[in-house]
Structures are given as structure tokens and as C-alpha cells.
C-alpha positions as CSV (number, residue, x, y, z in Angstrom):
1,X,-9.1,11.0,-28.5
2,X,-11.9,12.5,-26.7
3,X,-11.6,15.6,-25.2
4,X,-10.4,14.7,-21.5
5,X,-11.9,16.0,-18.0
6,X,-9.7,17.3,-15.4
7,X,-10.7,17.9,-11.6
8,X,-9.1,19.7,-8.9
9,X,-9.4,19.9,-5.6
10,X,-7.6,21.9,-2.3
11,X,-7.7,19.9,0.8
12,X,-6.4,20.8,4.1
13,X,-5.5,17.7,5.9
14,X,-6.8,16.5,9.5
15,X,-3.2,17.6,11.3
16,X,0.7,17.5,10.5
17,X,0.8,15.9,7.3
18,X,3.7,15.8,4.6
19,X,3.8,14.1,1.3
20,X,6.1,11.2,1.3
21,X,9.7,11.6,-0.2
22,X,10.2,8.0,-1.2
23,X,7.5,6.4,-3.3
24,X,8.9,3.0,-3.5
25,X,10.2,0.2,-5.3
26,X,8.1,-0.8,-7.7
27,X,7.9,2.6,-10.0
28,X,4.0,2.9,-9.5
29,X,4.4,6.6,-7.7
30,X,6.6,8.7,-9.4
31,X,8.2,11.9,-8.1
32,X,8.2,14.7,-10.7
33,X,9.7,17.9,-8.7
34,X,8.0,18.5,-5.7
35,X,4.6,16.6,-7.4
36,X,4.1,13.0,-7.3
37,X,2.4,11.2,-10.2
38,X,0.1,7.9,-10.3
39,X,-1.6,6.3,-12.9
40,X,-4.9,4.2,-11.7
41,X,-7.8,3.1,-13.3
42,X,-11.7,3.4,-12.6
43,X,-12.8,-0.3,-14.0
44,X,-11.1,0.1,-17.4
45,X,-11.5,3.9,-17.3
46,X,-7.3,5.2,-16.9
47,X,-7.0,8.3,-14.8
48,X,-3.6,10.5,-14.2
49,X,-3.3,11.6,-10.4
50,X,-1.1,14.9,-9.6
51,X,-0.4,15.6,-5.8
52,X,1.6,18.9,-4.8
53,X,1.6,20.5,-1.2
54,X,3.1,23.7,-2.5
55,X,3.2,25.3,1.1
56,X,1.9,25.7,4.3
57,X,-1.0,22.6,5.2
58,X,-2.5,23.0,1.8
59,X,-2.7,19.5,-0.2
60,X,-3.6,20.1,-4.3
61,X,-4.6,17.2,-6.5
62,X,-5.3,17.2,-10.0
63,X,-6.8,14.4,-11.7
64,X,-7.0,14.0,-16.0
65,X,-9.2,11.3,-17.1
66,X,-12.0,10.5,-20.2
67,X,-14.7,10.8,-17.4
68,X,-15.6,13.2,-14.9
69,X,-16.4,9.9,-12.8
70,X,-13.0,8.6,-13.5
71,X,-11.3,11.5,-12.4
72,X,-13.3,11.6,-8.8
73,X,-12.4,7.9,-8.3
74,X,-8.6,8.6,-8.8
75,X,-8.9,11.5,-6.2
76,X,-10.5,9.6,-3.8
77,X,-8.2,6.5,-3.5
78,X,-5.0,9.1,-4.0
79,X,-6.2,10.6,-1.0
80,X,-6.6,7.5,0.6
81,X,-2.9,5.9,-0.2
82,X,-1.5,8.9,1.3
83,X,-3.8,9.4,4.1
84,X,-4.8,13.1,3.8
85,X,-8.1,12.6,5.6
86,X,-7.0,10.4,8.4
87,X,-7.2,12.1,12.3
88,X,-4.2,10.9,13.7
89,X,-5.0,13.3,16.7
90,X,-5.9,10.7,19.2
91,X,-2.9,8.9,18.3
92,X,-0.5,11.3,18.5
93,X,-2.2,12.8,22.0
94,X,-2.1,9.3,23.2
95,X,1.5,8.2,22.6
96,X,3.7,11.0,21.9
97,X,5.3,10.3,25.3
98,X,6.0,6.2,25.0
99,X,9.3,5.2,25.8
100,X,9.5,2.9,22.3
101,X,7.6,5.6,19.6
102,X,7.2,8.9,21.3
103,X,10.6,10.0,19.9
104,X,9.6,9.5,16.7
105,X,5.9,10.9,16.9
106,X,7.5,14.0,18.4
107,X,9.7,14.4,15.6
108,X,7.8,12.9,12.4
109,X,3.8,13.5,13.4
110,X,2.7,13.8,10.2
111,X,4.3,9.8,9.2
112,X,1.4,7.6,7.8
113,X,1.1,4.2,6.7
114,X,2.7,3.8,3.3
115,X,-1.2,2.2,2.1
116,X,-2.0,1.4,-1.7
117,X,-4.5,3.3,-3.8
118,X,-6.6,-0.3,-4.5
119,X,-6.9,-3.3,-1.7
120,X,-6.4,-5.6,-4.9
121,X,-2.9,-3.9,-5.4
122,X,-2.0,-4.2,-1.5
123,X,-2.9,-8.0,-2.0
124,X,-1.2,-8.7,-5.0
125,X,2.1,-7.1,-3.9
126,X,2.3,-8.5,-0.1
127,X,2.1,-12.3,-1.7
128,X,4.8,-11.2,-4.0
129,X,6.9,-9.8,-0.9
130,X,6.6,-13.0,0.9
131,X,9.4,-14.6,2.7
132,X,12.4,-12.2,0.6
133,X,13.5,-8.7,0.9
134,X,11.6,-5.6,0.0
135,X,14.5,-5.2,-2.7
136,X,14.0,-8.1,-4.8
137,X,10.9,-8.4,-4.1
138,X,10.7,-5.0,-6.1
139,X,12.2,-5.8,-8.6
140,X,9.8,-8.8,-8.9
141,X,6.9,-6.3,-9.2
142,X,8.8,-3.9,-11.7
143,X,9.2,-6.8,-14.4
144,X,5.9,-7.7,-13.5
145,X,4.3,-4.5,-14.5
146,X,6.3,-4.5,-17.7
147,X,5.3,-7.0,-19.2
148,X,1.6,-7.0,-17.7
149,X,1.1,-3.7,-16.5
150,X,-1.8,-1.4,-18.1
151,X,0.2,2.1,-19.3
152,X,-2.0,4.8,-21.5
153,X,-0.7,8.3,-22.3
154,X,-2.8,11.4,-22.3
155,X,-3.0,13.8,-25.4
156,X,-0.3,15.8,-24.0
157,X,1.7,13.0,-23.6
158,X,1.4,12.6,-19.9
159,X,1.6,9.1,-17.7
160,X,4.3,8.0,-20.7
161,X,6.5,5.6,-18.2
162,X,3.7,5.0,-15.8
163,X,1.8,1.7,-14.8
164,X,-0.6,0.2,-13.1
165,X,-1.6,-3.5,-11.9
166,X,-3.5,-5.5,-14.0
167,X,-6.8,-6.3,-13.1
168,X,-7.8,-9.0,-10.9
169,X,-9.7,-10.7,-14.0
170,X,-6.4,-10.8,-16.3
171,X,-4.3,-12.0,-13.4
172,X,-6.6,-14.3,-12.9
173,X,-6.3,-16.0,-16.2
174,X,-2.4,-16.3,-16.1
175,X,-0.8,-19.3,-16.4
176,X,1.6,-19.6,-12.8
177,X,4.4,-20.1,-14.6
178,X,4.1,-17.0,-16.9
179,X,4.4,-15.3,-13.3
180,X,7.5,-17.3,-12.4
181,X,9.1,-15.7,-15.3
182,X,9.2,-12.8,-13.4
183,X,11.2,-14.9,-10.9
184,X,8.3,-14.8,-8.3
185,X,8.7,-18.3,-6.6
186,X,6.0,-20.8,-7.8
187,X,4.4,-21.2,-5.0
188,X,3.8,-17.2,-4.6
189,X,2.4,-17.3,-8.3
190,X,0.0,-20.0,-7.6
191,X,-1.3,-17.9,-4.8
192,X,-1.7,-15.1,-6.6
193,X,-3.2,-16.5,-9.6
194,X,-6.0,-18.3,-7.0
195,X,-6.7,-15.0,-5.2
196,X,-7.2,-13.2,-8.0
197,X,-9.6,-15.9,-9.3
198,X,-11.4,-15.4,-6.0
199,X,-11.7,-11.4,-6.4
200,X,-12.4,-11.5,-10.0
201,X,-14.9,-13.9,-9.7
202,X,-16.6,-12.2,-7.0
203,X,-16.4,-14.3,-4.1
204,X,-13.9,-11.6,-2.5
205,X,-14.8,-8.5,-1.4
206,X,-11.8,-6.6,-0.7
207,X,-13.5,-3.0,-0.7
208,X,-17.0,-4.1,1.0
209,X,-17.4,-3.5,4.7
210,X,-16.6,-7.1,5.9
211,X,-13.7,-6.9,5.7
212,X,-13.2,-10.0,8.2
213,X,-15.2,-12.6,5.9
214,X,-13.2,-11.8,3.3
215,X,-9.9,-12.5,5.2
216,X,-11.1,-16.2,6.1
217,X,-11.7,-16.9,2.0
218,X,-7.9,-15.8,1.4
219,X,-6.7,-17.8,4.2
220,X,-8.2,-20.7,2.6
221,X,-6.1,-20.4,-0.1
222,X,-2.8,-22.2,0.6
223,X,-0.1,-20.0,0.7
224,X,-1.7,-16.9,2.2
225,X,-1.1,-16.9,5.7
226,X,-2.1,-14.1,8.3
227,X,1.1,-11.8,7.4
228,X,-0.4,-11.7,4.1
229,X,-3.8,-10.6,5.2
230,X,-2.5,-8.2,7.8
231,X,-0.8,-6.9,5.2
232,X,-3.7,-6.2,2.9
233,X,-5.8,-4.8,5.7
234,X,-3.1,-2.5,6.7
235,X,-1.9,-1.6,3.3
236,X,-5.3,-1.5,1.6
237,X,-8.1,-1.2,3.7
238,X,-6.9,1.2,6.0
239,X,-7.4,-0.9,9.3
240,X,-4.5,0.4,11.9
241,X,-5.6,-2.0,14.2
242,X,-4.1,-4.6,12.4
243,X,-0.1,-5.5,12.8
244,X,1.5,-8.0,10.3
245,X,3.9,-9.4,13.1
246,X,5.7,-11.8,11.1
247,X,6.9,-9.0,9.0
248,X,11.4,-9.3,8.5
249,X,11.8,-6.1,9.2
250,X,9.5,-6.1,13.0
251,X,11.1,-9.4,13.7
252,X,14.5,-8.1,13.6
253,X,13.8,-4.6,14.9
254,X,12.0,-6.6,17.8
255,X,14.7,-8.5,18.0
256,X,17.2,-6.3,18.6
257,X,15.2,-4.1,21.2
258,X,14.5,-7.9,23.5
259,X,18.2,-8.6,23.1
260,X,19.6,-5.4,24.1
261,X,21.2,-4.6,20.6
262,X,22.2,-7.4,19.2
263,X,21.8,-7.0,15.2
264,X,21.5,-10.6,14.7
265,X,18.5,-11.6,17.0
266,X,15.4,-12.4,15.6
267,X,12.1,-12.4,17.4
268,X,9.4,-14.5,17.5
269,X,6.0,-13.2,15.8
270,X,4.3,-14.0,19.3
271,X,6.7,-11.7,20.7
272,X,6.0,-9.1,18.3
273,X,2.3,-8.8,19.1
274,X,3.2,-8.9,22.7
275,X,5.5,-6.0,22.3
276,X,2.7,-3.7,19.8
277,X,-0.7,-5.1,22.0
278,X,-0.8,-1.7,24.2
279,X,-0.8,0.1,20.9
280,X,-4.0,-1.9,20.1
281,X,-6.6,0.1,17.3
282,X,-3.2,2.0,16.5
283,X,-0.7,-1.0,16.4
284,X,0.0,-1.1,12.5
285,X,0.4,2.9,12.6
286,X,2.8,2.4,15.7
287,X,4.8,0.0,13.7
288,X,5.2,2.4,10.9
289,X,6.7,4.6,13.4
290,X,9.1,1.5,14.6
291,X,10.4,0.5,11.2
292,X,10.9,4.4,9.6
293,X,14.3,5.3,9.5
């Protein structure tokens, strides 16, 4: 093996800012210690993120890869997924005293959206989390990724039980029902096979600067609907401004507050948007601060 590059980098994020504690379902993010570990790629090139915040505001990230170039991509969308760069100041300044979030900012005002290094990666999963708990919709993803997922181990044997998404381009050349043997419902896997054909082919540009345009092509596909998109812009493209509405979770949580407690209401997603409109370039940030426990 080539020799391999590694780059660091010290950052000192814009305001209260924590690394997450749960890195979610799907095994992607790994906790190691107080570090958390990714594996992405660069085009084809693999690349080995490390994150510590050993004390203080100080935010370290390490990144091994066969390229220098490699190595700067992974740093830049690690820093991305967990929002290290983002000024929440205006935010926090603004809302810290509403009657629905202000507890929460007060307490937790360095909580981010939970985002994903690669747009294409926020896409694929929020079709796969369609209509069904996060939990099996996890598990979905994990059997997913291995059988599919791309894996590669350094020369000190580092990223051994990591993986990342395939790319659009192999997705895109899956039979459906190769997907539904992951159990993801064949409708979902049709949809996901078609936008990947879309991205791969180029006719998607899910990390240009139109973003709109690009949310019209998906919602021509049948099956992707606006929570899907929302979720992709949230998720992946970093737009708070944008609320997916019809999200379980906010239509219970809604629910509940409209109801006066009542754990089996269920609001409607016009309700929800109702409810989150004051929040308006923040509403996807001040739903984060909703739905964390």
C-alpha cells in the first residue's frame, strides 16, 4: 500500500458546541472513547475521519487517506455533519426565551441538527425511513451496508468494522428486489433505485447551489414526497429553513402539545407547519430542539 497522508486540523467552533453522544442507528459513526470515527470517500478515494474535543471549545480532527485531497474532503464534510462552523448565535439570541424551545436552548445550546456527511447519504436513508420507525428502519440500513457497503482498512489496521454508502452509480444499477432483501418495502427500493439513477446520471445535483430545482426532479419520481425532500435538505444540505412536517415523531409530539397531553393524538402535517412557521429560516433547527430528549 502506498504510503498514506494524514491531516489535522484545531478548530474552535462559532459558540457552545459539543460532540454528539449518540451516533445512530445505522453504525456509520462510531464512538471509540471520547473520539468518534467515520469512514467516507472522496469519489473512490476512502478516507478515515477522527473527531476529539479533548477540552475546553477546542474541536481536533484527524483525517488518514491515500491523498492529501482525500484527506481535506473528509474534513470538510465531517465538519459539516456535525456542524462545527455553523453561527447559531442569532438563533439562540432570538429564541432562548419561547415558551415551546427556550427551555431547551437554555439548557442544550450547543444541540445541532443530526446532518449527514454526503446529501446522497441523507437522500438514500430518509427514503429508507419512510413511513416506519427509526428502529427498523435502522436495521434496514445496517443489512444494507453489509452486504453493499464500501469498507477498506488502513495499514495500521484502522476503519476494520466501518462503512460507508455505496455510491449513487452502484445503487443505481441494483435490481429493486436485491434491496427488498434487506426488507426495505418495494416500493421504497424502486424509489431509491430511480433517484440514484437520477444523481448518478447527472441530472441531480444534490451539492450544487440550486438546491430547489433539484427538489422538483425527486418529486417527480413517485414515491418521494416533500417529507423526503425536507429531509434531504435538512439532513444534507444544511438548509434550517426547511421542516419535514410529516415526520412521526413531530406529528405526535405536536400532537400531544394541541391535545393537552394526550399520548395518542396525532397531528396533522398542516398543523405542524403552523405550529414551527414563527421559527421560519430556523424551523428545522427548532424542531431538533422539539424532538431531543
Amino acid at each position: 500500500m502506498k504510503d498514506l497522508v494524514e491531516v489535522r486540523t484545531e478548530l474552535r467552533p462559532a459558540g457552545p458546541f459539543r460532540l454528539p453522544r449518540r451516533t445512530g442507528g445505522d453504525g456509520m459513526l462510531r464512538r471509540r472513547g471520547a473520539r468518534l470515527e467515520r469512514l467516507l470517500h472522496d469519489g473512490d478515494v476512502p478516507v478515515i475521519v477522527r473527531v476529539a474535543q479533548p477540552a475546553g471549545d477546542r474541536v481536533l480532527l484527524a483525517a488518514r487517506a491515500p491523498t492529501r485531497a482525500a484527506a481535506l474532503h473528509g474534513i470538510a464534510r465531517m465538519r459539516f455533519a456535525l456542524g462545527v462552523d455553523d453561527d447559531l448565535g442569532v438563533f439562540l439570541r432570538r429564541f432562548s426565551g419561547d415558551r415551546l424551545i427556550g427551555r431547551s436552548i437554555r439548557s442544550r445550546p450547543w444541540l445541532r441538527v443530526s446532518r449527514r456527511p454526503d446529501p446522497f447519504e441523507a437522500l438514500a436513508w430518509a427514503i429508507c425511513q419512510q413511513l416506519i420507525e427509526y428502529d427498523r428502519a435502522a436495521a434496514i440500513e445496517r443489512r444494507l451496508l453489509a452486504a453493499l457497503g464500501r469498507r477498506w482498512v488502513d495499514r495500521d489496521g484502522l476503519g476494520g468494522d466501518l462503512r460507508d454508502l455505496p455510491r449513487a452509480t452502484v445503487l443505481a444499477g441494483m435490481a429493486p428486489s436485491r434491496l427488498q432483501s434487506f426488507e426495505l418495502a418495494g416500493s421504497r427500493s424502486l424509489a431509491l433505485v430511480r433517484a440514484a439513477r437520477e444523481v448518478a446520471r447527472g441530472r441531480i445535483d444534490l451539492g450544487g447551489a440550486e438546491h430547489e430545482a433539484g427538489w422538483r426532479r425527486l418529486r417527480a419520481i413517485p414515491g418521494i414526497g416533500p417529507w423526503t425532500v425536507e429531509m434531504l435538505a435538512l439532513k444534507g444540505q444544511g438548509r434550517h429553513d426547511q421542516l419535514p412536517a410529516g415526520d412521526l415523531g413531530l406529528l405526535k409530539a405536536v400532537g400531544r402539545l394541541l391535545s393537552g397531553g394526550d399520548p395518542r393524538a396525532r397531528a396533522q402535517e398542516s398543523q405542524v407547519r403552523e405550529l414551527f412557521a414563527p421559527y421560519g429560516e430556523w424551523a428545522g433547527l427548532a424542531a431538533t430542539h422539539l424532538l431531543t430528549p
